[in-house]
C-alpha positions in Angstrom: -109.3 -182.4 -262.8 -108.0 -183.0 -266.4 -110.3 -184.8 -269.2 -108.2 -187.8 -268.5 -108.9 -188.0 -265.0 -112.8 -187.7 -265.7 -112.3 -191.5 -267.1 -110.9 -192.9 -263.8 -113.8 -192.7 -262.2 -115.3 -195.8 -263.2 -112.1 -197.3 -261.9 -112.2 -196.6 -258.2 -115.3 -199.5 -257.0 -113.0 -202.5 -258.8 -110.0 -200.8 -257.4 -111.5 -201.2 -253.7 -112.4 -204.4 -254.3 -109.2 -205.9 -255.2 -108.0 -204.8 -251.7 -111.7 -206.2 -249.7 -113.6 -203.5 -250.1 -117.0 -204.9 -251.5 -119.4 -201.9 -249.6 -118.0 -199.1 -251.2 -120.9 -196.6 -252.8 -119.9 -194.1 -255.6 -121.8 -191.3 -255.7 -121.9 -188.9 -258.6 -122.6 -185.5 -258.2 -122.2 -181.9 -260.9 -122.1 -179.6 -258.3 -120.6 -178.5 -255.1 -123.8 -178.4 -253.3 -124.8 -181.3 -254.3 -121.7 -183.6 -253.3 -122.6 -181.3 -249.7 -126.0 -182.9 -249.7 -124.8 -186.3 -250.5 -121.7 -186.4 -247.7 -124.5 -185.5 -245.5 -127.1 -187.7 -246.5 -123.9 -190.8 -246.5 -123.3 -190.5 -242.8 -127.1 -190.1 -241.7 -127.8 -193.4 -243.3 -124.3 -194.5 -241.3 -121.5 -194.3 -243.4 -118.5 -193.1 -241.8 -115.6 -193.3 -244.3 -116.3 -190.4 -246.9 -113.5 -190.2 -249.6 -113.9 -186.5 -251.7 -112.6 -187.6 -255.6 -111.7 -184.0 -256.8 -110.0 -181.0 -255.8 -110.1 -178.6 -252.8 -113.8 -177.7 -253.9 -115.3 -180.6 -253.8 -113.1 -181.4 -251.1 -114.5 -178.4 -249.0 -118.3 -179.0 -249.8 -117.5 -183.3 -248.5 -116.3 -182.2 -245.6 -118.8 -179.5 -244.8 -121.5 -182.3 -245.4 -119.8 -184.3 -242.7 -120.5 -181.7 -240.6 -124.0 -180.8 -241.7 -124.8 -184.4 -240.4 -123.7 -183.5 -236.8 -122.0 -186.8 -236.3 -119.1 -186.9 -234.0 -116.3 -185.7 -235.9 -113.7 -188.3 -234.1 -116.0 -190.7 -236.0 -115.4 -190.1 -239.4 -112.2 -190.4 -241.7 -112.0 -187.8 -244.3 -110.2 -189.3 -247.4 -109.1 -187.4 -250.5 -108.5 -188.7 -253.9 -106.5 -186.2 -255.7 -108.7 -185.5 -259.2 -108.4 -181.9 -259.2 -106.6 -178.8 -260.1 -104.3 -177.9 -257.1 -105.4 -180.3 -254.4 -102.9 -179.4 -252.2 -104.1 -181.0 -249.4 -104.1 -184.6 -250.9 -100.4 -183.8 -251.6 -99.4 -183.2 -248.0 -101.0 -186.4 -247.0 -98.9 -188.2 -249.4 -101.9 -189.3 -251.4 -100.7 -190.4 -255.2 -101.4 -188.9 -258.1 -101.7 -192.4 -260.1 -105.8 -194.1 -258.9 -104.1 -197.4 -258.8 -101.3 -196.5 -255.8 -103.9 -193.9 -254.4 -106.3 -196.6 -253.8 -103.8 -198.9 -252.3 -102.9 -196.5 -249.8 -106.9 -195.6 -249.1 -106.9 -199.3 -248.5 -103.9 -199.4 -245.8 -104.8 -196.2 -244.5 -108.7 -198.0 -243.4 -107.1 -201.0 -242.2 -104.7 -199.4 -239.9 -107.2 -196.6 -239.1 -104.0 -194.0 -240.2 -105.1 -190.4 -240.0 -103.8 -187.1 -239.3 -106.1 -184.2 -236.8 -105.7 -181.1 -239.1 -107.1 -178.0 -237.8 -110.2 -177.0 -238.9 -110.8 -173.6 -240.3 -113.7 -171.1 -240.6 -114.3 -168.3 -242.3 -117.0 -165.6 -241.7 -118.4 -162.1 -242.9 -120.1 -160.8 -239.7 -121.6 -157.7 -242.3 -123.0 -160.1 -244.4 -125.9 -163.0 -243.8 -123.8 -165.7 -245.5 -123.4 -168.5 -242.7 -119.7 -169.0 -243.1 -118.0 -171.4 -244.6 -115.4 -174.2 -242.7 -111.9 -175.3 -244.2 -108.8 -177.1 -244.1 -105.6 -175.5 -246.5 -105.9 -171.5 -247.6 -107.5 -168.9 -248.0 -106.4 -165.2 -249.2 -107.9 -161.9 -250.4 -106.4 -158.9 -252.4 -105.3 -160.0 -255.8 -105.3 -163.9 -254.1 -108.9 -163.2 -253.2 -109.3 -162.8 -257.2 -107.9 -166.1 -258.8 -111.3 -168.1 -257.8 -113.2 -165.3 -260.3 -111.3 -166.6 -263.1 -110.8 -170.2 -262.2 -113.9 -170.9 -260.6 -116.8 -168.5 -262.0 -117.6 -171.0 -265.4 -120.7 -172.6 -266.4 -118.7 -176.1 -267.6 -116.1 -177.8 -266.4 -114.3 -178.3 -269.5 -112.6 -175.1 -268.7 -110.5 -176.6 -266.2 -110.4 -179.7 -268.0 -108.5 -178.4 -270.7 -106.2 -176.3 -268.7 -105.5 -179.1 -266.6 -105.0 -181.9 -269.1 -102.2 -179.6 -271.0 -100.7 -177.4 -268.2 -101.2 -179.9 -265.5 -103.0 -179.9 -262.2 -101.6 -176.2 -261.3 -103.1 -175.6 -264.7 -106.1 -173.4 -263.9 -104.6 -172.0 -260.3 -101.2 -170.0 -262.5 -103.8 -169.1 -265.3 -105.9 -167.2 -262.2 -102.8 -166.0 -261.1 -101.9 -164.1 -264.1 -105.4 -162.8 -265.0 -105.2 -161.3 -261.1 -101.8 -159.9 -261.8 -102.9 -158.4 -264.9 -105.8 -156.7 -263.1 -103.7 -155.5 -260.0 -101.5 -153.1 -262.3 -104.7 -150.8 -262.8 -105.6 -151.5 -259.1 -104.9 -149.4 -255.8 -103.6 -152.0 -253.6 -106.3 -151.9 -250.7 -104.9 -151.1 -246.9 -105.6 -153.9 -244.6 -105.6 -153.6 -240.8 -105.1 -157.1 -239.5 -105.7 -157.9 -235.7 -104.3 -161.1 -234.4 -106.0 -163.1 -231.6 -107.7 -159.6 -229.8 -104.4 -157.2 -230.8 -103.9 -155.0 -234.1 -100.8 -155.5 -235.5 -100.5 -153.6 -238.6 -101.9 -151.3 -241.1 -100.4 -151.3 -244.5 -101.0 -151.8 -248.2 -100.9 -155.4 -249.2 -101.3 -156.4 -252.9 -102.4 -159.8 -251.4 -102.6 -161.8 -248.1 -102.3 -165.6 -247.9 -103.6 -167.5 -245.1 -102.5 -171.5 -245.0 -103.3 -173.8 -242.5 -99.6 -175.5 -242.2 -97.4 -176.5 -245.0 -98.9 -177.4 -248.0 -96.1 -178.5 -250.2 -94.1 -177.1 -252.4 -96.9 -175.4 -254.5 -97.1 -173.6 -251.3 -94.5 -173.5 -249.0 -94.8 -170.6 -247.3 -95.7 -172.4 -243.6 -93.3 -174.8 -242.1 -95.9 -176.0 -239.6 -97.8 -179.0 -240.0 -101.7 -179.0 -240.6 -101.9 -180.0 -236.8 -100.3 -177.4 -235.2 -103.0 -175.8 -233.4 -102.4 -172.2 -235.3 -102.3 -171.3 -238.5 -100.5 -168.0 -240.3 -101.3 -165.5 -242.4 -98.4 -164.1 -245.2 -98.7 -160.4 -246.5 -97.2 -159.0 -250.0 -96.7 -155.9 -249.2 -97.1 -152.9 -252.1 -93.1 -151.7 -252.5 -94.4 -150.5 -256.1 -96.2 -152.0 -259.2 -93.0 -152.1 -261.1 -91.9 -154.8 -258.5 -95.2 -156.8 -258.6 -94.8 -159.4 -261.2 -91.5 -160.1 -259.4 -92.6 -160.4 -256.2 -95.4 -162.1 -257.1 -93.0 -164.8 -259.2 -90.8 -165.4 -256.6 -93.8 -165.8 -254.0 -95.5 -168.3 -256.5 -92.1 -170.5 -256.8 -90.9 -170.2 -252.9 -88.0 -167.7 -253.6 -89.2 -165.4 -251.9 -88.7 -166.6 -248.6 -84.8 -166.2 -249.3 -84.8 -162.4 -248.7 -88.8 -161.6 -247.2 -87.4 -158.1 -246.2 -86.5 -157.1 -249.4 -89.6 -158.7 -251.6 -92.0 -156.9 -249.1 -93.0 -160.4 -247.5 -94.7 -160.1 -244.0 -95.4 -163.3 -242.0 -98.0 -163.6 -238.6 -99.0 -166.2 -236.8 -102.6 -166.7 -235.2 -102.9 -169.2 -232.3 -107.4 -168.8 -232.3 -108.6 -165.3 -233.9 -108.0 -163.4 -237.3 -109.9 -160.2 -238.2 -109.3 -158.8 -241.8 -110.5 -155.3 -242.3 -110.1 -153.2 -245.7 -110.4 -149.8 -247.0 -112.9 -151.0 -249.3 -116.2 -152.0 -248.4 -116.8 -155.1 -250.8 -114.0 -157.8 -251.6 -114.2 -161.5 -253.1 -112.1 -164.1 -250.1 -110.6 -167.2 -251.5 -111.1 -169.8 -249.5 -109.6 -173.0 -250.5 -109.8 -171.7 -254.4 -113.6 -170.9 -254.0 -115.1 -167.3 -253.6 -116.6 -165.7 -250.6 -117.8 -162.6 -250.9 -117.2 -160.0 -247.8 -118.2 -156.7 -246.6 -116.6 -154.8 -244.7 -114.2 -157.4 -242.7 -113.4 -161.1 -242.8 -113.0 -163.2 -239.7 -110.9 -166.6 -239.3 -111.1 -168.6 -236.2 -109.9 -172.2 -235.6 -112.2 -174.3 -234.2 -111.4 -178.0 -234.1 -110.1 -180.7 -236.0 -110.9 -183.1 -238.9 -109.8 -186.5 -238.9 -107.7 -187.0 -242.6 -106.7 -190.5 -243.6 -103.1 -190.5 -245.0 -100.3 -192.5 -245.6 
């Protein structure tokens, strides 16, 4: 998140305990892989409440710790404390920005054992011998496959400390977003063949294909399903010409484009179990939930479950 929200931190054990939580552990981590091990290690030793402080990074590794550790999923409440750029997620689940009023609703949400069941996600290169990687919001490839490079690919975090302290949470995600764009204009857009649930639908040049697990607010509105709908969708910008691109992909980034889809190029499917991405390239980076993937070849998503998420 933004240099200011680095300070919080120290904030969150007092916080608890105002509402009567004394056994609340803070763990510190630098690195996605790291706050992976330690969600892991947390619930072996018997912790069941893991809450992810950051954005949909950090987020992603938690929850894939969770389930590293094999424990019953129906056992475990997933929080997240929104103190990243574009945690989208912690936005649909009415989590506050403010640590005070987040923690106060962290509080209610354990007493009253409030959660949501949002699908869970996975994503997997079956060319490649990376074991896949689980999720819960978006994912995306084509020029969307290419924000993570520039928003993600840093040594230190100040980078997206800065961008976030002065151009606010969304900060680094529209600074990705115009690097990509910039790129795309001395790009061939690549053809995609996309087959839905054992059927091809289509084969056609997309400058860059969104998937989103359900509505995730109005950053990213595309969906009007909620993260429990037992399907998720996948949204296509379709090359009508680079001289249309930065206006398409303005009027994708604020919502607009849903207003006339025909006309911007804007293709919408919906997958109930089974997606299958393949290219006319052979190598191409996958965003998924603002991290990179790398793929070859093809790029499967497949639902397969659900994550408990405390909420308001």
């Amino acid at each position: 998140g933004s240099i200011s929200d680095w300070k919080k931190i120290e904030q969150i054990k007092p916080l608890f305990a105002e509402h009567g939580f004394n056994d609340v552990t803070l763990h510190s981590c630098d690195t996605h892989s790291e706050a992976r091990q330690i969600a892991c290690n947390s619930l072996l030793a018997g912790g069941r409440r893991p809450i992810s402080a950051g954005g949909s990074g950090t987020f992603r590794s938690v929850m894939e710790g969770c389930l590293d550790s094999s424990v019953p999923m129906d056992e475990i409440r997933l929080g997240f404390l929104r103190k990243g750029s574009a945690d989208l997620i912690g936005k649909v689940l009415k989590m506050p920005d403010n640590i005070d009023d987040a923690i106060s609703v962290f509080a209610t949400s354990l007493k009253n054992d409030t959660y949501l069941d949002a699908d869970l996600l996975f994503a997997k290169c079956p060319h490649t011998n990376d074991t896949g990687k689980h999720f819960i919001g978006y994912g995306g490839v084509g020029l969307f496959g290419r924000i993570p490079h520039f928003t993600e690919n840093r040594h230190m975090k100040w980078y997206k400390g800065l961008l976030s302290q002065f151009f606010g949470d969304l900060g680094p995600f529209t600074t990705g977003m115009i690097l990509s764009l910039g790129e795309q204009f001395f790009r061939r857009p690549m053809e995609w063949i996309i087959e839905i649930d054992g059927a091809q639908f289509t084969k056609t040049r997309y400058h860059a294909l969104i998937l989103a697990n359900g509505y995730l607010g109005p950053d990213m509105s595309f969906s009007d399903k909620p993260l429990n709908s037992r399907c998720f969708q996948l949204f296509g910008l379709r090359d009508i010409g680079k001289a249309k691109l930065m206006q398409q992909a303005m009027k994708a980034r604020s919502g607009k484009i849903l207003e006339n889809p025909k006309k911007w190029g804007f293709d919408e499917f919906t997958i109930n179990e089974k997606l299958i991405l393949t290219p006319d390239r052979k190598d191409f980076p996958v965003n998924i939930d603002g991290s990179t993937m790398p793929a070859e070849k093809s790029i499967e998503f497949s639902r397969v479950g659900a994550v408990p998420l405390l909420c308001k």
